[in-house]
DRENPADO-89391 format. One record per residue: residue number from 1; y, z, x of N, C-alpha, C in turn. Coordinates in nm, 3 decimals, decimal comma. Each point is the difference from the previous one (the first is absolute). Example, Ala and Ser with C-alpha at 12.3 -4.5 7.8 and 13.67 -1.06 7.14 Angstrom:
<atoms>
1 | -0,569 | 0,780 | 1,319 | 0,119 | 0,000 | -0,089 | 0,120 | 0,000 | 0,090
2 | 0,105 | -0,072 | -0,035 | 0,119 | 0,006 | 0,082 | 0,109 | 0,073 | -0,077
</atoms>
This chain:
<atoms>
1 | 4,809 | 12,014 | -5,809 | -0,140 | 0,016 | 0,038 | -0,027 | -0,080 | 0,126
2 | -0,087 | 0,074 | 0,090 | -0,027 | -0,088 | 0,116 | -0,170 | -0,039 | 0,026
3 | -0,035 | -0,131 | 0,053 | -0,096 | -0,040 | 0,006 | -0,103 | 0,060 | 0,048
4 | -0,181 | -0,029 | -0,084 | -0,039 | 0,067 | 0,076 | -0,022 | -0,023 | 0,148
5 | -0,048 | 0,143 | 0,062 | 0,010 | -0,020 | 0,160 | -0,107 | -0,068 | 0,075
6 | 0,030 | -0,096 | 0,088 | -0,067 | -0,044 | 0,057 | 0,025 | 0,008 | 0,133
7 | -0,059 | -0,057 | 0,103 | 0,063 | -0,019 | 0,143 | 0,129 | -0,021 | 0,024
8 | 0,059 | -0,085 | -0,091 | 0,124 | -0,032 | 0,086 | 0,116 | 0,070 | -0,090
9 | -0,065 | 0,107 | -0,144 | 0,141 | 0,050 | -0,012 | 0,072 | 0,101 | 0,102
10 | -0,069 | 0,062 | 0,065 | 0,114 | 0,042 | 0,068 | 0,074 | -0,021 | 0,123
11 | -0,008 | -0,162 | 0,014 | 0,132 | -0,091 | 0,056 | 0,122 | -0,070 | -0,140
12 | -0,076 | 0,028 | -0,115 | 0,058 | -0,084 | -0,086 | 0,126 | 0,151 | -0,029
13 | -0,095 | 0,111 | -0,029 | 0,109 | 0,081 | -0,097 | -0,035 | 0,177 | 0,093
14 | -0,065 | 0,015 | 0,100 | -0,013 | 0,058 | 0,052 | -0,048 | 0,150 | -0,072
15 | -0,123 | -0,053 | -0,114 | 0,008 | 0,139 | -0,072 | -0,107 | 0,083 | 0,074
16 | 0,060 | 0,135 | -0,024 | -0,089 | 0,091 | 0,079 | -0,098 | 0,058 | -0,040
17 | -0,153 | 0,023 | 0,065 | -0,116 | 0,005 | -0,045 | -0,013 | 0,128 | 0,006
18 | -0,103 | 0,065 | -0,068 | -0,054 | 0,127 | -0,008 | -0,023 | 0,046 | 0,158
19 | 0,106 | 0,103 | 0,008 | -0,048 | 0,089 | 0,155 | -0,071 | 0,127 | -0,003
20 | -0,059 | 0,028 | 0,084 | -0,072 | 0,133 | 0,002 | 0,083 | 0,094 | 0,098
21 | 0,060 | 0,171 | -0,060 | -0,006 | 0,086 | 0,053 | -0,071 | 0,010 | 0,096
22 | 0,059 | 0,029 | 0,120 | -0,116 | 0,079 | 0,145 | 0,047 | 0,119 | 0,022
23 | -0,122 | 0,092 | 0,018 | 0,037 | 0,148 | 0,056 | 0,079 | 0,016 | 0,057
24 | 0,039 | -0,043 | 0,080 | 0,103 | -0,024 | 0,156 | 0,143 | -0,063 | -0,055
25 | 0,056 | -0,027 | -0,132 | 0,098 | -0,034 | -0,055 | 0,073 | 0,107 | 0,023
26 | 0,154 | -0,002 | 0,043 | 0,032 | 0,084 | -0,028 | 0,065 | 0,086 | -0,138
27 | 0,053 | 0,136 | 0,018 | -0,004 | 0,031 | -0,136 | 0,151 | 0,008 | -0,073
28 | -0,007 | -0,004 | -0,146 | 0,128 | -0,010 | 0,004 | 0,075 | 0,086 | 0,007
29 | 0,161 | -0,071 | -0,014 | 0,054 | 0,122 | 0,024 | 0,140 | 0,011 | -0,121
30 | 0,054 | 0,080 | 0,008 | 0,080 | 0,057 | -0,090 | 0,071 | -0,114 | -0,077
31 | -0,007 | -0,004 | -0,120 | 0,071 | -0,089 | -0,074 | -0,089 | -0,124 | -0,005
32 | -0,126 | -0,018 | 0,077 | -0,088 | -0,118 | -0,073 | -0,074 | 0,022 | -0,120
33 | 0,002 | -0,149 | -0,038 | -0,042 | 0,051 | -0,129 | -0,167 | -0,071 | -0,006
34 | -0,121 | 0,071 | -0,086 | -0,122 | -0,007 | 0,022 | -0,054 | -0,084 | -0,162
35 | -0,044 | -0,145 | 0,042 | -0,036 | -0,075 | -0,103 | -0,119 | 0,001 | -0,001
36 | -0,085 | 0,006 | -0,127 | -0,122 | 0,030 | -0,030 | -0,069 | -0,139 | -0,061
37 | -0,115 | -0,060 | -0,015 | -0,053 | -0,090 | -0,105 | 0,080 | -0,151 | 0,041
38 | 0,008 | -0,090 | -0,092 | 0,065 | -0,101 | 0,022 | 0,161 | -0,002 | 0,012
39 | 0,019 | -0,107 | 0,086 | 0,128 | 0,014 | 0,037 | 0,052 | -0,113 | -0,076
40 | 0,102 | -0,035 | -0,065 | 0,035 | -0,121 | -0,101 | 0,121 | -0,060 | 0,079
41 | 0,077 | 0,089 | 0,022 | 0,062 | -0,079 | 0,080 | 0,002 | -0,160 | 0,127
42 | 0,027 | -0,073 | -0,063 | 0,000 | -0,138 | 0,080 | 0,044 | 0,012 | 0,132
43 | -0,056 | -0,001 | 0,128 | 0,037 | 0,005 | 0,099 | 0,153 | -0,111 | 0,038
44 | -0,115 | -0,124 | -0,063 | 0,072 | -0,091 | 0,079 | 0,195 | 0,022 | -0,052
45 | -0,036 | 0,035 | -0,136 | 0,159 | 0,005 | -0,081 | 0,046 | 0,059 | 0,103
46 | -0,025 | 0,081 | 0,106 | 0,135 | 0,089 | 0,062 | 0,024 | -0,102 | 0,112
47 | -0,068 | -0,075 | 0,032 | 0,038 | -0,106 | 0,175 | 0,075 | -0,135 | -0,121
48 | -0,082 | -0,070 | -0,043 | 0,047 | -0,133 | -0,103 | 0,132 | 0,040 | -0,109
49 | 0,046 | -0,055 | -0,004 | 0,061 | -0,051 | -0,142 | -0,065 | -0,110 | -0,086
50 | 0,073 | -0,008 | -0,107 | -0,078 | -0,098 | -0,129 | 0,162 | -0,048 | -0,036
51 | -0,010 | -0,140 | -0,087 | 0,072 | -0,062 | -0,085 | 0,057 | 0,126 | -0,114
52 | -0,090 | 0,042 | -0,043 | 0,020 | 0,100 | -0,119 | -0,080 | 0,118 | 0,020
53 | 0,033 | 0,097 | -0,041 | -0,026 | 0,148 | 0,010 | -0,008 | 0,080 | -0,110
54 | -0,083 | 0,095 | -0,064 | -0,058 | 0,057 | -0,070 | 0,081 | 0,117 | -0,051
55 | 0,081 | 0,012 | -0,113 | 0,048 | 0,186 | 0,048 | -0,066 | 0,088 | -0,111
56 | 0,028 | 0,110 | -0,030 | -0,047 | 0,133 | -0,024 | -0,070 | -0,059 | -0,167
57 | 0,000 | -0,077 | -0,057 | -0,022 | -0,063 | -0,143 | -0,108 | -0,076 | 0,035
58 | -0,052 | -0,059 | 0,126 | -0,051 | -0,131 | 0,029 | 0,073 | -0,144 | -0,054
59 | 0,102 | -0,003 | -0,009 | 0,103 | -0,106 | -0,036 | 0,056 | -0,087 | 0,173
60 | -0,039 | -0,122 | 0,008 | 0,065 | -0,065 | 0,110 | 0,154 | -0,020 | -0,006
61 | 0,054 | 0,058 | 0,111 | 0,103 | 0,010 | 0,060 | 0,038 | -0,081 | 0,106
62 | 0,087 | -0,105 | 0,019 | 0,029 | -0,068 | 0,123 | 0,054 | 0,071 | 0,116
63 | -0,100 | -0,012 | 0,129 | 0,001 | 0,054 | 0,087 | 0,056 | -0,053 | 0,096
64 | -0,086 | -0,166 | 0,082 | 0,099 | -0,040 | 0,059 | 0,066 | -0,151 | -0,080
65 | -0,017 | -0,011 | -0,071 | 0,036 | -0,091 | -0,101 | 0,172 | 0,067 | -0,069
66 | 0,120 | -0,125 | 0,025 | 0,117 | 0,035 | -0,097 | -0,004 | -0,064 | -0,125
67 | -0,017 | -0,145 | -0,011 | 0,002 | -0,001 | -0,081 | -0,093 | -0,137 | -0,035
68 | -0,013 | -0,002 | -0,128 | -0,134 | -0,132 | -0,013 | 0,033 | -0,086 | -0,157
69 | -0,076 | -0,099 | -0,027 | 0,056 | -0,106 | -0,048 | -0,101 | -0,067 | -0,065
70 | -0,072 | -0,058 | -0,112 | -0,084 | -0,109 | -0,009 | 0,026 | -0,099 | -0,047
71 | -0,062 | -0,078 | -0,074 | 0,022 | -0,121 | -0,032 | -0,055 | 0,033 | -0,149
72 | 0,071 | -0,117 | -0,109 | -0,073 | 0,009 | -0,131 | -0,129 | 0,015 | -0,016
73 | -0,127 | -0,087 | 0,064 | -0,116 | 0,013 | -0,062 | -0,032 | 0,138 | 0,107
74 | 0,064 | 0,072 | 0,078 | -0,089 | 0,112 | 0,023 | -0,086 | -0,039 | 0,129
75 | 0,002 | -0,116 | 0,068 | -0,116 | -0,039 | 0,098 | 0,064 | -0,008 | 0,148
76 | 0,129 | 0,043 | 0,038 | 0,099 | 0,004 | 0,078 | 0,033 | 0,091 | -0,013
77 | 0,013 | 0,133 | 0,138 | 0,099 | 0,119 | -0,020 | -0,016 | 0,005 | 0,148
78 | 0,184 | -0,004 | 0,024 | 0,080 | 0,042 | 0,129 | 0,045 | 0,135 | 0,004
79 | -0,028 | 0,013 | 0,122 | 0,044 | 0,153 | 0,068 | 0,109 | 0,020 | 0,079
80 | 0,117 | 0,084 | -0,002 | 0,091 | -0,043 | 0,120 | -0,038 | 0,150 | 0,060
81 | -0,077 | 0,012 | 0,130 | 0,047 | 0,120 | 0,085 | 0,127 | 0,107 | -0,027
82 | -0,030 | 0,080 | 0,019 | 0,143 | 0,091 | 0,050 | 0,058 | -0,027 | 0,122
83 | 0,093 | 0,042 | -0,003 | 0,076 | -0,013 | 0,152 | -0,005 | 0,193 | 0,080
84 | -0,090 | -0,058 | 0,166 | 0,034 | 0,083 | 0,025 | -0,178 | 0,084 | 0,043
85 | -0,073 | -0,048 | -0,048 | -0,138 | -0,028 | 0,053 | -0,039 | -0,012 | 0,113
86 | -0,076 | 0,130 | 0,049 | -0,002 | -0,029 | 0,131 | -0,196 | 0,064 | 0,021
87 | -0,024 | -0,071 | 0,108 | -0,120 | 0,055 | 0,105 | 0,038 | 0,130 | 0,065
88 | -0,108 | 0,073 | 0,031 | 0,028 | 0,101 | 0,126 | 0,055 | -0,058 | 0,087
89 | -0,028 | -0,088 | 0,048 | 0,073 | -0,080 | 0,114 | 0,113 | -0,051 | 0,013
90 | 0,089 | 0,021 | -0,135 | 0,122 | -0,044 | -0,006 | 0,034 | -0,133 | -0,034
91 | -0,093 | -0,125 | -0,020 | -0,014 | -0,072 | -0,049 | -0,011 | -0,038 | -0,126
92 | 0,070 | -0,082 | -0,080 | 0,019 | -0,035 | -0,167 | -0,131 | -0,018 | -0,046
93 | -0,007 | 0,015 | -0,120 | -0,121 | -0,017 | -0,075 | 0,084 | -0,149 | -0,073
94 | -0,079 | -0,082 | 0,037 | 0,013 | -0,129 | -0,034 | -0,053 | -0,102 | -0,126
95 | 0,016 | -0,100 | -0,061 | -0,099 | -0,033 | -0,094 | -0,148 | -0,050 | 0,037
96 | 0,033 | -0,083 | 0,119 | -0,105 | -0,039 | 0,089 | -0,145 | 0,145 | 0,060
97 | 0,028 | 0,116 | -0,049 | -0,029 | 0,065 | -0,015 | -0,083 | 0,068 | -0,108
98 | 0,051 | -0,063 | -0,108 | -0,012 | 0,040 | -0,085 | -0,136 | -0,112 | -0,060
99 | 0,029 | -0,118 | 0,027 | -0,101 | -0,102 | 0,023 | -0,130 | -0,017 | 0,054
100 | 0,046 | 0,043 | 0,160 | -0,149 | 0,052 | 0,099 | -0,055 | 0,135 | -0,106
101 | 0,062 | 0,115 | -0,056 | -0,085 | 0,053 | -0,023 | -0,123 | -0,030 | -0,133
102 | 0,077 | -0,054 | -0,098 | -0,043 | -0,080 | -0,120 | -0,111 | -0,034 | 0,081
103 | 0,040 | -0,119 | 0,036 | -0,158 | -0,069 | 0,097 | -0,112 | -0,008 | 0,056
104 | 0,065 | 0,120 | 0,054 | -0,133 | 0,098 | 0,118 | -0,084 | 0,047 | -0,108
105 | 0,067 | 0,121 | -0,146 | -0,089 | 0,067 | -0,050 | -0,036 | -0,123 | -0,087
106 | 0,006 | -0,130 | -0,032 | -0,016 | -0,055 | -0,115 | -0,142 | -0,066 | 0,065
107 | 0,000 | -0,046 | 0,126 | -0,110 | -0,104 | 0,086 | -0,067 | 0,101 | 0,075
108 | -0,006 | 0,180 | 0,003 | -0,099 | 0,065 | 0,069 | -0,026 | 0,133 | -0,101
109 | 0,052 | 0,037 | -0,143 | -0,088 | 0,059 | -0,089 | -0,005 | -0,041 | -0,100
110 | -0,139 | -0,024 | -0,015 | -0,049 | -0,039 | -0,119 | 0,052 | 0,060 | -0,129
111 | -0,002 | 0,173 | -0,016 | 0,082 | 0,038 | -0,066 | 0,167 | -0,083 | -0,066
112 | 0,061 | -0,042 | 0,083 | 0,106 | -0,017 | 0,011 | -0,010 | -0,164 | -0,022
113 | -0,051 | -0,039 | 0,064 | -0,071 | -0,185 | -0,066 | -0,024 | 0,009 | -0,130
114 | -0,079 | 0,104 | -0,088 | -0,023 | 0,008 | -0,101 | 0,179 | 0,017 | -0,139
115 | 0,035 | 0,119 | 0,082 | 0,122 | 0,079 | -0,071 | 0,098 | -0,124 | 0,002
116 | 0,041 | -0,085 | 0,093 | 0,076 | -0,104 | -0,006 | -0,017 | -0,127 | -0,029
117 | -0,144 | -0,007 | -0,051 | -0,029 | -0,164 | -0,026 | 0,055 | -0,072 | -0,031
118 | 0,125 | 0,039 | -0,117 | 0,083 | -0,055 | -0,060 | 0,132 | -0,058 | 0,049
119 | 0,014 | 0,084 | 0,145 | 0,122 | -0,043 | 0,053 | -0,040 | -0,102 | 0,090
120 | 0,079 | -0,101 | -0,019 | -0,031 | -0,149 | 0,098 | 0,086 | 0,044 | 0,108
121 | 0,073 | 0,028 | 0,057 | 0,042 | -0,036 | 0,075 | 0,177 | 0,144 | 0,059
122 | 0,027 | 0,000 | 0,104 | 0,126 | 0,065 | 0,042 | 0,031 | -0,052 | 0,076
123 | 0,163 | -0,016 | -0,003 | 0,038 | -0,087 | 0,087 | 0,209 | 0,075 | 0,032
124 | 0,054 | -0,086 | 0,046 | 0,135 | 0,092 | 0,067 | 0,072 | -0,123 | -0,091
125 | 0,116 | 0,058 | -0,097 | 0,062 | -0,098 | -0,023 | 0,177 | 0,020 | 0,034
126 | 0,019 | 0,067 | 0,023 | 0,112 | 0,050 | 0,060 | 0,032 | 0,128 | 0,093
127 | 0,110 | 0,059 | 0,025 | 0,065 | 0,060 | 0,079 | -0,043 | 0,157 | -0,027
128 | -0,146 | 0,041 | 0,070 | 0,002 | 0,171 | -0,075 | -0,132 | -0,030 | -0,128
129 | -0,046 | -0,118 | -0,050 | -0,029 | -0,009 | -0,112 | -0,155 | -0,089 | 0,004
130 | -0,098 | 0,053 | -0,050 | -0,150 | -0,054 | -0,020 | -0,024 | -0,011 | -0,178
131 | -0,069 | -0,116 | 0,000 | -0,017 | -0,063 | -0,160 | -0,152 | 0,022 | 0,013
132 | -0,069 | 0,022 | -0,077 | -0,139 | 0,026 | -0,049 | -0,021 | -0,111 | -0,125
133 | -0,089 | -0,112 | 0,030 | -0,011 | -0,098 | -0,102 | -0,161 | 0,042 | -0,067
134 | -0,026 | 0,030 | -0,155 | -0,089 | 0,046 | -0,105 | -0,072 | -0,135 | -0,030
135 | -0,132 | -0,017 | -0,030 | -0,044 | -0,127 | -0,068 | -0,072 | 0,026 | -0,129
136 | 0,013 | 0,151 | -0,037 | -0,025 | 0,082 | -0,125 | 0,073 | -0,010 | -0,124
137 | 0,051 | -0,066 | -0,064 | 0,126 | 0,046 | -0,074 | -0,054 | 0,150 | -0,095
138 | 0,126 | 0,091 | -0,025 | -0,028 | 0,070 | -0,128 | -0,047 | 0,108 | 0,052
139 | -0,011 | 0,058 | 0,178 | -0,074 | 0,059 | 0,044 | 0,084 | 0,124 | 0,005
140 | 0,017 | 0,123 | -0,060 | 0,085 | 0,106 | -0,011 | -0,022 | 0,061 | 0,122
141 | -0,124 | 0,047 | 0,032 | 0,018 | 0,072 | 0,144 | 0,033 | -0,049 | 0,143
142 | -0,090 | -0,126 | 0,006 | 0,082 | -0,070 | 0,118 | 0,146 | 0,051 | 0,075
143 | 0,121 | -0,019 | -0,067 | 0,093 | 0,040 | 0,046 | 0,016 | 0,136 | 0,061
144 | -0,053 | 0,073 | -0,065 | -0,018 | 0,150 | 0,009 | -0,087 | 0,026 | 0,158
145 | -0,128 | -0,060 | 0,010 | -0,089 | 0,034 | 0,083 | 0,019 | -0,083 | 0,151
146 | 0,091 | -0,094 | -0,049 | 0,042 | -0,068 | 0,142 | 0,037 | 0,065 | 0,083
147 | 0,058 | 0,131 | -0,028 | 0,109 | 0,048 | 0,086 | -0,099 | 0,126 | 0,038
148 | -0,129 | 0,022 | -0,007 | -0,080 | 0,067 | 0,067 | -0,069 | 0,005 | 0,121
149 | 0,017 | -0,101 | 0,045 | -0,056 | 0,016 | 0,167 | 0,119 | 0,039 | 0,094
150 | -0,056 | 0,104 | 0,131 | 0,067 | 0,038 | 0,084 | 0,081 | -0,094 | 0,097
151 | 0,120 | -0,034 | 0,016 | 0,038 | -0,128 | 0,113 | -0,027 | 0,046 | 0,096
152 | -0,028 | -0,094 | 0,075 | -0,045 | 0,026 | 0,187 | 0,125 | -0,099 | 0,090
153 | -0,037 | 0,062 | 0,123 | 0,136 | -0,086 | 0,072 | -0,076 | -0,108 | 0,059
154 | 0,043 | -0,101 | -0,048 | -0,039 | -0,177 | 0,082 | -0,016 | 0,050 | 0,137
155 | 0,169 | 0,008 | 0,071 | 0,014 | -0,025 | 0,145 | -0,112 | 0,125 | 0,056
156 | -0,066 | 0,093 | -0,040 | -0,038 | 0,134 | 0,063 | -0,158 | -0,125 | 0,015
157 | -0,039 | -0,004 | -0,118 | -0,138 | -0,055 | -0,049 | -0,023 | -0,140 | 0,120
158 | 0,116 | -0,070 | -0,006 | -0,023 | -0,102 | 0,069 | -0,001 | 0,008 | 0,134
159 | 0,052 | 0,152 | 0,096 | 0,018 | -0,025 | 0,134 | -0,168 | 0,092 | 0,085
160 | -0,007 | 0,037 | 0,087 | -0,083 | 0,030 | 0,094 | 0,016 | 0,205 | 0,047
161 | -0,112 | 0,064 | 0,002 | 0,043 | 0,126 | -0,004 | -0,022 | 0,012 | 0,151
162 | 0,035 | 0,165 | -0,015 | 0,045 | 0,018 | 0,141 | -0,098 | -0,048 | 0,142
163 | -0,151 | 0,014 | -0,083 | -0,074 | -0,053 | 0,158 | 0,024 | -0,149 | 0,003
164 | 0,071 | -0,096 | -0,079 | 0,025 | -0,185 | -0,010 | -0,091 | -0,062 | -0,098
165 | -0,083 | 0,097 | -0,055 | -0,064 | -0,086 | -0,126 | 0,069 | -0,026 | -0,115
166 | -0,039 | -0,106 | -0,035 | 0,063 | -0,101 | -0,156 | -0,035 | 0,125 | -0,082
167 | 0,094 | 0,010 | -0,077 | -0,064 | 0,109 | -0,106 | -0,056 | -0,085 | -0,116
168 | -0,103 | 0,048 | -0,070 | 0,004 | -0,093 | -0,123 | -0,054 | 0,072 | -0,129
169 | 0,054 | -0,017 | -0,133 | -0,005 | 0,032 | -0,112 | -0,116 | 0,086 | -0,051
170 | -0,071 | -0,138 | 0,064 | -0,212 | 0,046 | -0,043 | -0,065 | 0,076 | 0,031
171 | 0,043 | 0,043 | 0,118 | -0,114 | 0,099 | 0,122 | 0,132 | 0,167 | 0,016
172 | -0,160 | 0,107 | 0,014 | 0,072 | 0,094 | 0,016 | 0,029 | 0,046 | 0,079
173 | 0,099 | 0,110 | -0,025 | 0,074 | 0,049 | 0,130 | 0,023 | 0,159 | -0,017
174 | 0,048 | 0,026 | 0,093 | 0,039 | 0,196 | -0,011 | 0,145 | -0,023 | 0,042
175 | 0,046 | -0,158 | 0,036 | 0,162 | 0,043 | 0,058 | 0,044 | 0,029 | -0,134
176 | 0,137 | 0,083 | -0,001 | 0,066 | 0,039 | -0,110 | 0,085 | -0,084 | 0,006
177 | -0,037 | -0,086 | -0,166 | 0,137 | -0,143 | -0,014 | 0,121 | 0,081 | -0,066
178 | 0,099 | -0,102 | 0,021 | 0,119 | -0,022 | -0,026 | 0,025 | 0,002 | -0,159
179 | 0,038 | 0,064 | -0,013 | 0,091 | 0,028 | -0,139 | 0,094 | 0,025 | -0,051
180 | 0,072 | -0,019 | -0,097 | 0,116 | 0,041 | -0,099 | 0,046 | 0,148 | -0,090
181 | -0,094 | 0,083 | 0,022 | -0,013 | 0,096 | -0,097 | 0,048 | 0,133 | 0,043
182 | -0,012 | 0,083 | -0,095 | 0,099 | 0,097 | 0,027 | -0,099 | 0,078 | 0,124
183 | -0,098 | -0,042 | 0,035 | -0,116 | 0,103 | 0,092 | 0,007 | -0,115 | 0,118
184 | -0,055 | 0,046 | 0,133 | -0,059 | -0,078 | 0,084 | -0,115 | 0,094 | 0,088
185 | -0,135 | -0,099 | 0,033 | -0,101 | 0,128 | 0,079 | 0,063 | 0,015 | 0,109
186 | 0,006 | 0,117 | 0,044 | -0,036 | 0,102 | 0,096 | -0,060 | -0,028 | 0,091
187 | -0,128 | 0,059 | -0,065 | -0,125 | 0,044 | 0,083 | -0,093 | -0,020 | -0,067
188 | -0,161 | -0,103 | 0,080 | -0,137 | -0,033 | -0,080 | -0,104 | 0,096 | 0,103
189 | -0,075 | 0,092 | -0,094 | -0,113 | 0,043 | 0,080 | -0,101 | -0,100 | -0,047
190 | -0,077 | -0,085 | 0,043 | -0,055 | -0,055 | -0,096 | -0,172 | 0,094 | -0,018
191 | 0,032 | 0,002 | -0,149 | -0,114 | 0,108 | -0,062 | 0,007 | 0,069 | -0,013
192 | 0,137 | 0,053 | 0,040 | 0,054 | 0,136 | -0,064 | 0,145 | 0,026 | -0,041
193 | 0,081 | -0,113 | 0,039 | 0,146 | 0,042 | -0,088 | 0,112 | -0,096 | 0,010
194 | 0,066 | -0,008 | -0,078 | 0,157 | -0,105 | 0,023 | 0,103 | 0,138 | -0,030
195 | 0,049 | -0,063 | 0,077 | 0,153 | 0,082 | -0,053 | 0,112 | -0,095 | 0,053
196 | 0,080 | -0,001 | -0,144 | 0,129 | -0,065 | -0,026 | 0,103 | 0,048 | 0,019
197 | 0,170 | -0,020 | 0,043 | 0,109 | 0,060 | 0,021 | 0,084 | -0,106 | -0,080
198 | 0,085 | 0,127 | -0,081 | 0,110 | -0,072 | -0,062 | 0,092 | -0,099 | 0,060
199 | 0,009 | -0,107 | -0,036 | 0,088 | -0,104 | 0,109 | 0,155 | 0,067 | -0,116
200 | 0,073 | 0,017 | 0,079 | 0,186 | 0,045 | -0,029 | 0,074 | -0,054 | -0,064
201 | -0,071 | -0,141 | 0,066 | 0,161 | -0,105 | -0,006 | -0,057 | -0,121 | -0,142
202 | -0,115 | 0,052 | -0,041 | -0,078 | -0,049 | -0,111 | 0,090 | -0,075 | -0,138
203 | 0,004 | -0,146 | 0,006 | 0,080 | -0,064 | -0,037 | 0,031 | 0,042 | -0,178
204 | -0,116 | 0,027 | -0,008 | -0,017 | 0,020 | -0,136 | 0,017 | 0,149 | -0,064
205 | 0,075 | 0,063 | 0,039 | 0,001 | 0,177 | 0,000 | 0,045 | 0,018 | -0,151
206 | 0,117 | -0,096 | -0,010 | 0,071 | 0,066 | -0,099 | -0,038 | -0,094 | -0,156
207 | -0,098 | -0,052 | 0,011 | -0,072 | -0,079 | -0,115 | 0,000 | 0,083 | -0,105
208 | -0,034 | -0,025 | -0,154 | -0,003 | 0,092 | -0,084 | -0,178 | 0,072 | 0,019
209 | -0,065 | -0,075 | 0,018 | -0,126 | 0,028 | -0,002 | -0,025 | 0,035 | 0,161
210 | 0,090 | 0,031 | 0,097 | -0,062 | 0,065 | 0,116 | 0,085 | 0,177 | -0,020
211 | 0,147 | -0,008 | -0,068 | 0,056 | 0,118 | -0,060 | -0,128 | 0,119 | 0,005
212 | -0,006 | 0,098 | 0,054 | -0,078 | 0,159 | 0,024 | -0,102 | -0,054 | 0,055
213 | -0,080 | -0,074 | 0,017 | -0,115 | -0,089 | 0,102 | 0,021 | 0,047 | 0,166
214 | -0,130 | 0,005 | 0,065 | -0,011 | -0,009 | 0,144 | 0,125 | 0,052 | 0,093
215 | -0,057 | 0,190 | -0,079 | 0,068 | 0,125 | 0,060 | -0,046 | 0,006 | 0,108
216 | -0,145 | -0,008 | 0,061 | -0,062 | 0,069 | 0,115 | 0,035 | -0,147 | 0,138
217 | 0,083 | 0,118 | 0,128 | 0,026 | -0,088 | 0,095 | -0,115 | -0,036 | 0,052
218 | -0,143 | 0,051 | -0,058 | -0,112 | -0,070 | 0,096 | -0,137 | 0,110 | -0,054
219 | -0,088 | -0,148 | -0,089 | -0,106 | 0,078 | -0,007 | -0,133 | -0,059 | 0,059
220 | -0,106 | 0,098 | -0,025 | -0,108 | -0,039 | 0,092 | -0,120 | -0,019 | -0,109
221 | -0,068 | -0,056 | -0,008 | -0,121 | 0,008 | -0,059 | -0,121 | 0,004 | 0,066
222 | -0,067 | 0,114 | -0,033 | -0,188 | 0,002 | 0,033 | -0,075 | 0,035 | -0,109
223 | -0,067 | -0,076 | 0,010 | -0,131 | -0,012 | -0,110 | -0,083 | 0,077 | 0,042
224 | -0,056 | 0,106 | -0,126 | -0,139 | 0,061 | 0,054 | -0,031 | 0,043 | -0,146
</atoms>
């Protein structure tokens, strides 16, 4: 679940808002396909990855997570990355990564301040590997729901876009960020459409839960 929207979610998770059809759109063409009513599909799931991933049961599946670990009372659980994690940019998906994103959504949605109250703290304790410390004991979902926010890339978040401005977390934007996922945007009309293209070299192809997933080399969405 993602927070509700405010100003700065879409620097946080870049979700896309209700667009309006214009006359002047063009029309489609052979082999598009025409969505009616609400669209359920999670945008952001096709640019982001998650810790854990959802499949056809609603059962969490480790996505970019290999393998994980806790401690007796349950208030400690380590994550070790997969190997092999990458950005569009060709750059590793890191734990330090995995940290900034915790952070960002934990100190700018309330939603997400709320959903994690329980977790004190993330931190890097080894090679590939982020620990999530609980101050809940006994808390069954915790573990489960940790692994629900989208990771974002530190180094992208932390540097300056193309005209030299600081980018930052809080404030919005129309540049199209940097992501991990099997999609990357395209093209923004803004107010009338995104369209995504299958990234190829998509680290995660052969996952059990990406298996028959994200056939189309590139779709478009308009709202009307």
């Amino acid at each position: 679940s993602f927070p509700t929207r405010r100003s700065s979610d879409l620097a946080l998770a870049f979700l896309v808002e209700i667009l309006s059809r214009q006359p002047e759109s063009p029309p489609l063409q052979p082999g598009e396909i025409i969505t009616t009513g609400t669209i359920t599909q999670n945008h952001a799931a096709l640019v982001f990855d998650q810790l854990f991933a959802w499949d056809e049961k609603y059962e969490a599946k480790p996505q970019m997570v290999d393998t994980w670990k806790t401690s007796d009372d349950g208030l400690v659980w380590t994550f070790t990355l997969r190997d092999g994690l990458e950005w569009h940019d060709g750059k590793p998906v890191t734990p330090d990564d995995v940290i900034f994103s915790f952070d960002a959504f934990k100190a700018n949605s309330p939603q997400y301040a709320f959903y994690y109250a329980h977790v004190r703290k993330a931190e890097k304790t080894g090679e590939g590997e982020v620990t999530f410390y609980f101050d809940e004991p006994g808390n069954r979902e915790l573990p489960q729901i940790i692994g629900e926010f989208p990771i974002l890339p530190k180094h992208w978040w932390s540097a300056k876009d193309a005209s030299g401005k600081q980018r930052s977390i809080t404030e919005t934007t129309l540049e199209a960020p940097l992501g991990s996922g099997p999609y990357r945007i395209k093209a923004v009309s803004p107010g009338r459409s995104i369209t995504y293209e299958r990234v190829k070299e998509y680290w995660g192809a052969d996952l059990p839960t990406s298996v028959g997933t994200n056939n189309f080399d590139e779709m478009r969405y308009e709202y009307f």
